[in-house]
N, C-alpha and C positions, 0 to 999 in steps of 0.2 A: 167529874172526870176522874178523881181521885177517890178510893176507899181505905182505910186504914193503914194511911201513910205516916212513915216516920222516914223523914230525911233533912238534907242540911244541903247546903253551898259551903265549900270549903275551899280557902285560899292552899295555892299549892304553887310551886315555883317559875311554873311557867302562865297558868292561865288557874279558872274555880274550875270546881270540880259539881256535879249534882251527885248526890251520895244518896243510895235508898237504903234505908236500914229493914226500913216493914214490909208491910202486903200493899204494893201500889198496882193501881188498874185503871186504865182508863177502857171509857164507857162508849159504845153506838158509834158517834159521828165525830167525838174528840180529835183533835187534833193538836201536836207538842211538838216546837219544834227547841232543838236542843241545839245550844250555839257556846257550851263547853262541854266537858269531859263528861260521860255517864260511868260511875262507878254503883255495882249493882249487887248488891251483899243480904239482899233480899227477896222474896216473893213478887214477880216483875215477869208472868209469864200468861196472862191470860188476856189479852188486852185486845177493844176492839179499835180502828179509828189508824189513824198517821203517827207515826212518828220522826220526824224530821232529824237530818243532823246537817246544819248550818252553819257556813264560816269560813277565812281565809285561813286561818291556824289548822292546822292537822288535831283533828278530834279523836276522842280514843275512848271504847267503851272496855269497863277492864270488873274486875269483881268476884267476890263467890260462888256468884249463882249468876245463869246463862237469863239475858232478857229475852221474849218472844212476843213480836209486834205482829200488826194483822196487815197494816203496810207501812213500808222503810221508804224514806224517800233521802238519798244520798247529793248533796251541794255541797262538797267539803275538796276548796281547792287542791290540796294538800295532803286528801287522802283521809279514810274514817278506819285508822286503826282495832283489829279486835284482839284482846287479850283474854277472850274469854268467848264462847260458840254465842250466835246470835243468831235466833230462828226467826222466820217470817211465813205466816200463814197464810199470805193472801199475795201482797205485791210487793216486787222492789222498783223500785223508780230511780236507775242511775241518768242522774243530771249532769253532774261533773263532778271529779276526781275520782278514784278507787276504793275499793274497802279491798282494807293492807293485812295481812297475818302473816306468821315467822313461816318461811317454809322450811324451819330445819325440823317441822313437827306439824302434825296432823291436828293437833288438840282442840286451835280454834281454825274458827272456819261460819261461814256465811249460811247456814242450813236454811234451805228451800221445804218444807214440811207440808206433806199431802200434795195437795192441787197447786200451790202457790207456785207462782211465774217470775219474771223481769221482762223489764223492755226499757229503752236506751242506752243499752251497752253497747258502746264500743273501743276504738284504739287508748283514748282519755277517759274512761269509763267505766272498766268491769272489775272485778277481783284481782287483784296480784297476790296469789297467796291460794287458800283453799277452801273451795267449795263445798258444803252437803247437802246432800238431798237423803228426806227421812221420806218413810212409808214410797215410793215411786217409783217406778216400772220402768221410766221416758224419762228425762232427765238431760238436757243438755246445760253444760258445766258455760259458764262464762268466764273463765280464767284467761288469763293473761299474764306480761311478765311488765306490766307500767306503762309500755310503750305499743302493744299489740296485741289485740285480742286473738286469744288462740282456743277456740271452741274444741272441745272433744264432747259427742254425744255417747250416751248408754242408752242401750236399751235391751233391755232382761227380760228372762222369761217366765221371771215374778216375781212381786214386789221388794225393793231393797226394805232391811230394816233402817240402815243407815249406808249410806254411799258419800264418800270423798275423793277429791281431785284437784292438784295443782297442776300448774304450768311452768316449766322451765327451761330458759333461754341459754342453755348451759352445755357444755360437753356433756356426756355423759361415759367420758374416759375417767375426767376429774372435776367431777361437778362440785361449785364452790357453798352447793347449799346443803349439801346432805356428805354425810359422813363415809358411806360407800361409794368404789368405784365400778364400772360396767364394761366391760373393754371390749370392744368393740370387734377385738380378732379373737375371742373366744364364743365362736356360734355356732350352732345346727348343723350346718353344712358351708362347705367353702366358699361358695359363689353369693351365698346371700350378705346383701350392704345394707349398712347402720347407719343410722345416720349419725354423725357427731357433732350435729349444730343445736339439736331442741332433744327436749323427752316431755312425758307429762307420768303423775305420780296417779294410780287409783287403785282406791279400795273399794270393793264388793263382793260380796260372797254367793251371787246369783249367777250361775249360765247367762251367756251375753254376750253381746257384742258391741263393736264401738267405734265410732265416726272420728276421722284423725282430720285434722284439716294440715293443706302447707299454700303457705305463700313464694314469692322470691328470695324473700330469707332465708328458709328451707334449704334452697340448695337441689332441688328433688331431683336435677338433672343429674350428679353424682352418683344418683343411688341405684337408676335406672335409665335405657334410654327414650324406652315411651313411658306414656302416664299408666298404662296399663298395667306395669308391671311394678308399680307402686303399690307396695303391702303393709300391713299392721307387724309390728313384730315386738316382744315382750321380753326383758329377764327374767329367765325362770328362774324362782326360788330353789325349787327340787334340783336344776342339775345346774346352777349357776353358768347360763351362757347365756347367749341372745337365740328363742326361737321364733319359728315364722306365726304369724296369726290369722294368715292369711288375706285375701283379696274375695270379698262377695261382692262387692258393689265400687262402683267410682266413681268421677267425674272428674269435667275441668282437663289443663293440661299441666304440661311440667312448671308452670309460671303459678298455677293456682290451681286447687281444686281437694277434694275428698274421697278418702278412701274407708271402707266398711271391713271391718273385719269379719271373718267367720267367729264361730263359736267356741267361748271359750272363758273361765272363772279369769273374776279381776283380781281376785287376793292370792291366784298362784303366782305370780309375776311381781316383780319388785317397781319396775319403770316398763312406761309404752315409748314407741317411738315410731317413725316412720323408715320401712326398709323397701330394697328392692333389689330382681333378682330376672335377669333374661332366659334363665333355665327352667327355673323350678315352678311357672305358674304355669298351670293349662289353659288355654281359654273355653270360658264358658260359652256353650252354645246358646244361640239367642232363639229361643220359638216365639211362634206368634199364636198369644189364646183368645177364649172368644171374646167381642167384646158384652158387657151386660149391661141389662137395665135394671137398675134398681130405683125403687119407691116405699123407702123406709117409713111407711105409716101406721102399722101394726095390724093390717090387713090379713095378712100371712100370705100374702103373695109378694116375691123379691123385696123382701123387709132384706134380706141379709145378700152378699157376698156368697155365694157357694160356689166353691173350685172343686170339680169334680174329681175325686181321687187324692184330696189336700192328704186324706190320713191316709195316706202311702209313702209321702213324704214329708214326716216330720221334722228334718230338720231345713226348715226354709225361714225366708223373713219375706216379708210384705209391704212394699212400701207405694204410698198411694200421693199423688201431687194433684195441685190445679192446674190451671191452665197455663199460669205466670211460672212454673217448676217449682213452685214451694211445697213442700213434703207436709201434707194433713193429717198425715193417718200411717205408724210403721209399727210392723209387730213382727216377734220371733216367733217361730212354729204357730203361724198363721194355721186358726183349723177353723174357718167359717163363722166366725164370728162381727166381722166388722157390717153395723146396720148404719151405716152414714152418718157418724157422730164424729168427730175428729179429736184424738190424744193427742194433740199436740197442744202446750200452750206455746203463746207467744205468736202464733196465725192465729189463731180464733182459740176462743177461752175451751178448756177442754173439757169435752163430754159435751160441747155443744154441736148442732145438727149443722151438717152442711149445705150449703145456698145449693140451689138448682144450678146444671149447668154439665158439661164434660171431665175429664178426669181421667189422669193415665195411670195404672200401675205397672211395679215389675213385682213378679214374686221369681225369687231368687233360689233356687235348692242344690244346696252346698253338696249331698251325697254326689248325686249326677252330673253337677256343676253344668247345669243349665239353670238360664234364665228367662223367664215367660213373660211376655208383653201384651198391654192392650189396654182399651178403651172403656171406662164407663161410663152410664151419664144417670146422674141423678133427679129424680122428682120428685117435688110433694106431693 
C-alpha cells in the first residue's frame, strides 16, 4: 500500500493528527480510510485506490504539500476541512457532510483534474467553499454555501489550465466574506437588476460561458418579470460596474430554473450573479432544423453531427439532451465534431458512447440570436 513512508500519529489538542513526512503511495485496489486529521508535508500525490475521510469530528487535511487521490470518498458529519488544495483523479464520493475552505481566498480548494467526476452532492453534501478543475473544458462546480447546493457550470472553448469557483449566500453590496464591495446601483445601463441575495466567485482565463442556477431563495421574481428575462451579469474589473453577460439558453421558471450565458472571459469579472432586465433582451428566434441519423461506427457514413453552414456561425453553443432532459453532450462554437460520445461526467462517464435511442438538441447562435431545434436518434 505504502512505499517509502515516513510518518507519525501525533497528539494535538483537539483529536491525532496522521503526519507524512516522506514519499507515501498507495498502490491498485488500496483502500484508507482516515478517521483523524491528515497533515501532508510530503510526496502524497500519485496514488491509485480510495481514500476515505471518516468520522463525527470535523476532519482537516492541512500541510506543505497538496495530496492527490484517485478516489475521495467524504462521511465526515461535520464537514472535511482543506487547509491546503486537494486533487482527485478519478472520483469524489460525497456521502455526508461538506468539504469546507476559507472563502476569504481562493488558495485551497477541492480540484477535480482531467476526467475526474463527483456524485452524491447535494443540499448536506457538496463544497462550501471552492472548487478547481485542472486540465477541463466542462466542468460543473458543486459549490454551495452549507445549507444549499448552488451548481454553476463552465464550459470553454478550450481546456482550463486551472478553473476555481465559490458560492456565496451573501449581499453583494456588503459581502461578509470578501474584502470588496459591488454596488449594485453602479451598472451598465439603468434598467438592468442585480441581484442582492447570492453571487458566485470564478476564475478562468478561457472564452466561456456559464450555467447560473436560482431557486426560491433567489428572489428571481425582483429582478425580472418572466423567466425569460433572467440574465448572467458580472463585475467588471476594467470598468468597476455590473455588466450584462447575457441570456443564450434558459429554463425553469421564476421559482426554479437555469440561465446560460453568452460568451465571455471568467477572469475579467470580479463576481457572477444573477440579473434581469424587461428592455434590454431580444428574443431569440426559435427555428426548426433537420432532424438526423446518426450511427457512430467509424464507417464514414453519419459517424458525425454535420450542421450545414455550422462555420458561418462560429459563435454558437450546442447542447444535446436525452429523453429524460438530461444534457449529454454541450459545446461552444460547435463545428461538427460531436460522433455520439458524451462529455459530460456525472450521466454517463465521459468520452463514453451513447445508448441507442432519440435525442433533442438546441444549437443556439448568439450573433443572430436565433435558436435551432431538433431531433436525433442514435444507432449502433
Amino acid at each position: 500500500m505504502a512505499c517509502l513512508a515516513f510518518f507519525s500519529v501525533s497528539i494535538g489538542k483537539a483529536q491525532d493528527a496522521f503526519h507524512n513526512f516522506g514519499n507515501l503511495q498507495f498502490h491498485n485496489t488500496g483502500s484508507v480510510g482516515f478517521h483523524i486529521d491528515l497533515i501532508n508535508d510530503g510526496s502524497f500525490d500519485d496514488n491509485q485506490g480510495l481514500a476515505g475521510f471518516y468520522g463525527p469530528n470535523r476532519l482537516t487535511v492541512s500541510g506543505s504539500s497538496s495530496p492527490v487521490f484517485e478516489d475521495i470518498e467524504i462521511v465526515a458529519e461535520n464537514g472535511l476541512l482543506l487547509e491546503t488544495w486537494v486533487g482527485v483523479s478519478n472520483n469524489a464520493n460525497f456521502i455526508l457532510g461538506d468539504v469546507l475552505t476559507s472563502k476569504t481566498s481562493a488558495a485551497n480548494y477541492l480540484n477535480f483534474i482531467y476526467d475526474s467526476f463527483f456524485n452524491g452532492t447535494g443540499d448536506l453534501s457538496h463544497i462550501n467553499g471552492y472548487a478547481g478543475a485542472t486540465n477541463k473544458e466542462i466542468i460543473t462546480f458543486p459549490v454551495g454555501d452549507g445549507e444549499r447546493l448552488r451548481y454553476l457550470t463552465l464550459t470553454s472553448d478550450a481546456t482550463n489550465s486551472l478553473a476555481k469557483c465559490a458560492y456565496f449566500f451573501e449581499d453583494p453590496n456588503n459581502p461578509t466574506s470578501l474584502g470588496q464591495q459591488f454596488d449594485t446601483s453602479v451598472k451598465e445601463f439603468d434598467d438592468l437588476q442585480i441581484s442582492g441575495q447570492e453571487f458566485w466567485r470564478l476564475e478562468g482565463s478561457q472564452p466561456s460561458v456559464v450555467t447560473l442556477t436560482w431557486d426560491t431563495n433567489s428572489s428571481a421574481g425582483s429582478l425580472a418579470e418572466i423567466s425569460e428575462n433572467l440574465i448572467v451579469v458580472g463585475w467588471s474589473k476594467a470598468e468597476s460596474r455590473w455588466e450584462q453577460l447575457g441570456n443564450s439558453s434558459f429554463s425553469g421558471n421564476l421559482q426554479a430554473g437555469s440561465v446560460m450565458s453568452e460568451t465571455f472571459v471568467p477572469d475579467d469579472y470580479e463576481i457572477l450573479t444573477l440579473g434581469g432586465t424587461d428592455g434590454l433582451l431580444e428574443p431569440f428566434t426559435v427555428l426548426e432544423l433537420d432532424n438526423y441519423f446518426l450511427t457512430p461506427n467509424g464507417d464514414g457514413v453519419n459517424d458525425f453531427l454535420l450542421i450545414d453552414g455550422i462555420e458561418n456561425a462560429p459563435n454558437n453553443t450546442l447542447n444535446i439532451y436525452n429523453r429524460y432532459g438530461v444534457l449529454v453532450y454541450s459545446k461552444l462554437n460547435y463545428s461538427n465534431e460531436f460522433n455520439g460520445k458524451s462529455n459530460r461526467n456525472g450521466v454517463i462517464k465521459k468520452d463514453a458512447s451513447l445508448s441507442s435511442g432519440v435525442y433533442f438538441y438546441i444549437l443556439t447562435v448568439s450573433d443572430t440570436r436565433e435558436k435551432f431545434q431538433g431531433y436525433m436518434y442514435i444507432s449502433d
